[in-house]
N, C-alpha and C positions, 0 to 999 in steps of 0.2 A: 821149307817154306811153311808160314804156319797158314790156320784157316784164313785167312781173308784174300780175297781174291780180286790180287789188284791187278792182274790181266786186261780185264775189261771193264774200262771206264764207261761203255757204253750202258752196262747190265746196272752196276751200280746206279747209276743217273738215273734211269727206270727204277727201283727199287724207291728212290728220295724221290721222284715223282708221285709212285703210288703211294707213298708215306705221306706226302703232302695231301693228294687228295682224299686219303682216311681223314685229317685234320681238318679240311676244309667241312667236308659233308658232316662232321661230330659236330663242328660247331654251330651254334643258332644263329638265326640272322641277324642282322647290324641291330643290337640294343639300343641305340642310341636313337630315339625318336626324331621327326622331321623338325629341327630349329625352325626354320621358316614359320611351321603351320603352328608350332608355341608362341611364336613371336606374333600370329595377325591375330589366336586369340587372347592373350595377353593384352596387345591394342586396344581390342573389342573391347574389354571387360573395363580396361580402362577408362575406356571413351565413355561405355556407360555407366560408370561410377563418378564421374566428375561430373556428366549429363545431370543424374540425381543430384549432385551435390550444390550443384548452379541453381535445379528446381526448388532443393530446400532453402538455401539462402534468401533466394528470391523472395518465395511466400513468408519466411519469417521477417525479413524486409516488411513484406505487404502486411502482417499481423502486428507489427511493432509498427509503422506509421498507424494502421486501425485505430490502436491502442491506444498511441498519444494524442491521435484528434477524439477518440470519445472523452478522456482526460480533462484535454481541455474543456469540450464542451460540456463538459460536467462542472468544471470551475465556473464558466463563464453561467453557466443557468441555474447554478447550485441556490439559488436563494428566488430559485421565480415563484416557486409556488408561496414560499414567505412573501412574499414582495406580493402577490395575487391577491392574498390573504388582508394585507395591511391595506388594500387601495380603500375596503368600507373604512376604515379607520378615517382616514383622512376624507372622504364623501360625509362622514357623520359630523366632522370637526368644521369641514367649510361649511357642510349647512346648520352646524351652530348660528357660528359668524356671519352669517347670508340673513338669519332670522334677528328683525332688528327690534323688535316690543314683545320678546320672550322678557316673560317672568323667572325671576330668580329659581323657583321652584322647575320650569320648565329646563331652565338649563342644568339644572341640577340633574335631572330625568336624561338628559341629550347626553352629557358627561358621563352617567351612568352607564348609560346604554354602549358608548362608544367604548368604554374599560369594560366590558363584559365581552365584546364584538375582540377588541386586542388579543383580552387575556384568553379569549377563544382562538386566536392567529400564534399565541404566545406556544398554546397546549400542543395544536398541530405540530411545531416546529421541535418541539420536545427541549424549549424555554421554560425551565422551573424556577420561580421564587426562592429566595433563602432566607428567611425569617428567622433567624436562633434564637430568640428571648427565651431565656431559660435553660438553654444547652449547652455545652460546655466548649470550652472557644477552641475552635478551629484555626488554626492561623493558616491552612491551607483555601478556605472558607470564606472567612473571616479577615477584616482587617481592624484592630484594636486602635478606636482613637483617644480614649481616655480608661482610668482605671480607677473605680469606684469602690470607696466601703460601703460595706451592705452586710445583711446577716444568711445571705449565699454564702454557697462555698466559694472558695477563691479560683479565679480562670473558669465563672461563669458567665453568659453573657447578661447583663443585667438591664441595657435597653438596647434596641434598636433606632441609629440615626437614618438607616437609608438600607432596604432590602438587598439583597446578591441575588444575583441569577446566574443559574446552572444552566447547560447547551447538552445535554446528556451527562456527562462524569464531568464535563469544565467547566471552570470557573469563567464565564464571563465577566462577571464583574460581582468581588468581595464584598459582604454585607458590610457595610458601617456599624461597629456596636462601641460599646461604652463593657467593661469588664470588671466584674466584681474582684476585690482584693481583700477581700474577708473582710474581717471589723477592722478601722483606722480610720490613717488620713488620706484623704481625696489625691490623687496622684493623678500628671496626664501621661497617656499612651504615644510613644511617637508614633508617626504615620506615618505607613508604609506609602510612597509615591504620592504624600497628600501633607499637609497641616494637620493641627491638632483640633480637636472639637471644643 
């Protein structure tokens, strides 16, 4: 018979007993964390990450309507204080017209006064004149309604029919001029969105 001793299957079964229980006590306890207690803070963190995410929507909502009613309200009163501005204009004009035995010279003086009071409503609004006689023609500017020989250089302006005014950098409305074409013959300018002069 060799060593193993298969006599007693009781002694064996003890032996894979205590072998089992070496195994059991070497190993660590269950690694495997409580799923349950991952899964309600998982929930939580959830809950409160969409919670934030509702509260930011919201107020960007409530910054983005802000927004578009200052917006508007800025179109709709964008010209009050111009508008403010021009009411002497037109108080100076009706009591022109209200004064019925002013002398020529008197209205002269009224008319004065009320284009010095405008061109005062003009300056506030940062409304500039554009006067080019003698400067070199802009067609951004400028609108060309005739082309003139002269002893200018050519593509300057060489009169003015009707000033332009400037809103800051814009062209509200392009000065009228007449353009020299150096020494020759009298030539007309087409008009840009007009007749010719």
């Amino acid at each position: 018979m060799t060593g193993t001793d298969t006599s007693n299957p009781a002694g064996q079964h003890a032996g894979e007993t205590r072998h089992l229980d070496r195994v059991t006590d070497a190993a660590p306890a269950d690694p495997a964390p409580d799923l349950a207690d991952i899964l309600r803070k998982a929930e939580t963190e959830v809950a409160d990450l969409k919670d934030a995410w509702l509260r930011a929507k919201a107020e960007t909502e409530n910054v983005r309507r802000v927004g578009q009613a200052d917006v508007a309200r800025a179109h709709k009163f964008a010209v009050e204080r111009f508008a403010s501005d021009l009411l002497g204009v037109r108080d100076a004009l009706e009591q022109s017209l209200a004064t019925g035995n002013a002398t020529p010279e008197q209205l002269r003086e009224g008319v004065e006064l009320t284009l010095k009071t405008l061109a005062s409503a003009f300056e506030k609004a940062s409304i500039v004149p554009v006067d080019p006689a003698g400067e070199k023609f802009d067609p951004n500017r400028h609108q060309a309604m005739a082309m003139i020989p002269s002893g200018k250089p050519a593509q300057t302006v060489v009169q003015v029919f009707q000033k332009g005014y400037l809103l800051h950098d814009r062209v509200l409305r392009p000065a009228l001029v007449a353009v020299s074409s150096g020494p020759g013959e009298a030539r007309e300018a087409p008009a840009v969105g007009g007749g010719t002069a």
